[in-house]
N, C-alpha and C positions, 0 to 999 in steps of 0.2 A: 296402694290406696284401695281401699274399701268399703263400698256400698252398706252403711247400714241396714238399707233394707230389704235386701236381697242377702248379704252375705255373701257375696261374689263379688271376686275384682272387678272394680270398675274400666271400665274398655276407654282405651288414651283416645282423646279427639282424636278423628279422619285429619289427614293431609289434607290443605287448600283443597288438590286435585288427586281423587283418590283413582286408583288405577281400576282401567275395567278392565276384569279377567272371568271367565265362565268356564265352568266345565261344558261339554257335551257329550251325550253316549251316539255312537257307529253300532249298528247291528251287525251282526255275521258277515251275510252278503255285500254288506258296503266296507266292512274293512277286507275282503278278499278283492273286493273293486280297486279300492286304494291301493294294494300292496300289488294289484297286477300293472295297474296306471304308474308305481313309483318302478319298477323292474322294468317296466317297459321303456318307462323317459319318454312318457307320451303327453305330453302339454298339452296339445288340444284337449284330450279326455280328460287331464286334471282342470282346466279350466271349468265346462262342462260339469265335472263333478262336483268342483267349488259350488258352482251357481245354484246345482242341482239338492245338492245334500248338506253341505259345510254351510255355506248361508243360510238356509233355511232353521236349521237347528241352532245356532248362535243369537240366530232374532230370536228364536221361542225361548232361549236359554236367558237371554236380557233380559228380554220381558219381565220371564219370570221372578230375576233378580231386582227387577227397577235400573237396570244399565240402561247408559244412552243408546238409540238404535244410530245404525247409520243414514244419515240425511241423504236425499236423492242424486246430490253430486257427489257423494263418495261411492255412494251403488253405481254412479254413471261410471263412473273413473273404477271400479273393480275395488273397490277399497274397503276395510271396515277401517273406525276409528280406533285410535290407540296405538 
């Protein structure tokens, strides 16, 4: 199917419930953080890292896309949606 006015495939309607997925970039320093926190099998400091770095850049990464953020009882409960 084909957009006459464009000239480009036209894009199939979203699913009801279309899937939130995001990229994020890790700098240097934080993927050396990550690969010493998964070598080591230190939970605590992955938690910690979650909260500190992986959350933080998922919401900015939403955002950006217009993704749902997480609502305050998924943040309570350690959760993102999806």
């Amino acid at each position: 199917m084909m957009s006459h006015e464009t000239e480009q495939p036209a894009r199939p309607a979203p699913p009801a419930r279309a899937p939130r997925r995001t990229w994020f970039e890790l700098e240097a320093p934080e993927v050396i953080e990550l690969k010493r926190i998964v070598w080591d099998k230190d939970a605590e400091t992955a938690v910690t890292f979650f909260q500190a770095v992986v959350l933080p850049k998922v919401r900015a990464a939403a955002e950006r896309h217009g993704l749902a953020l997480p609502t305050p009882e998924e943040l309570e409960h350690e959760r993102l949606p999806g």
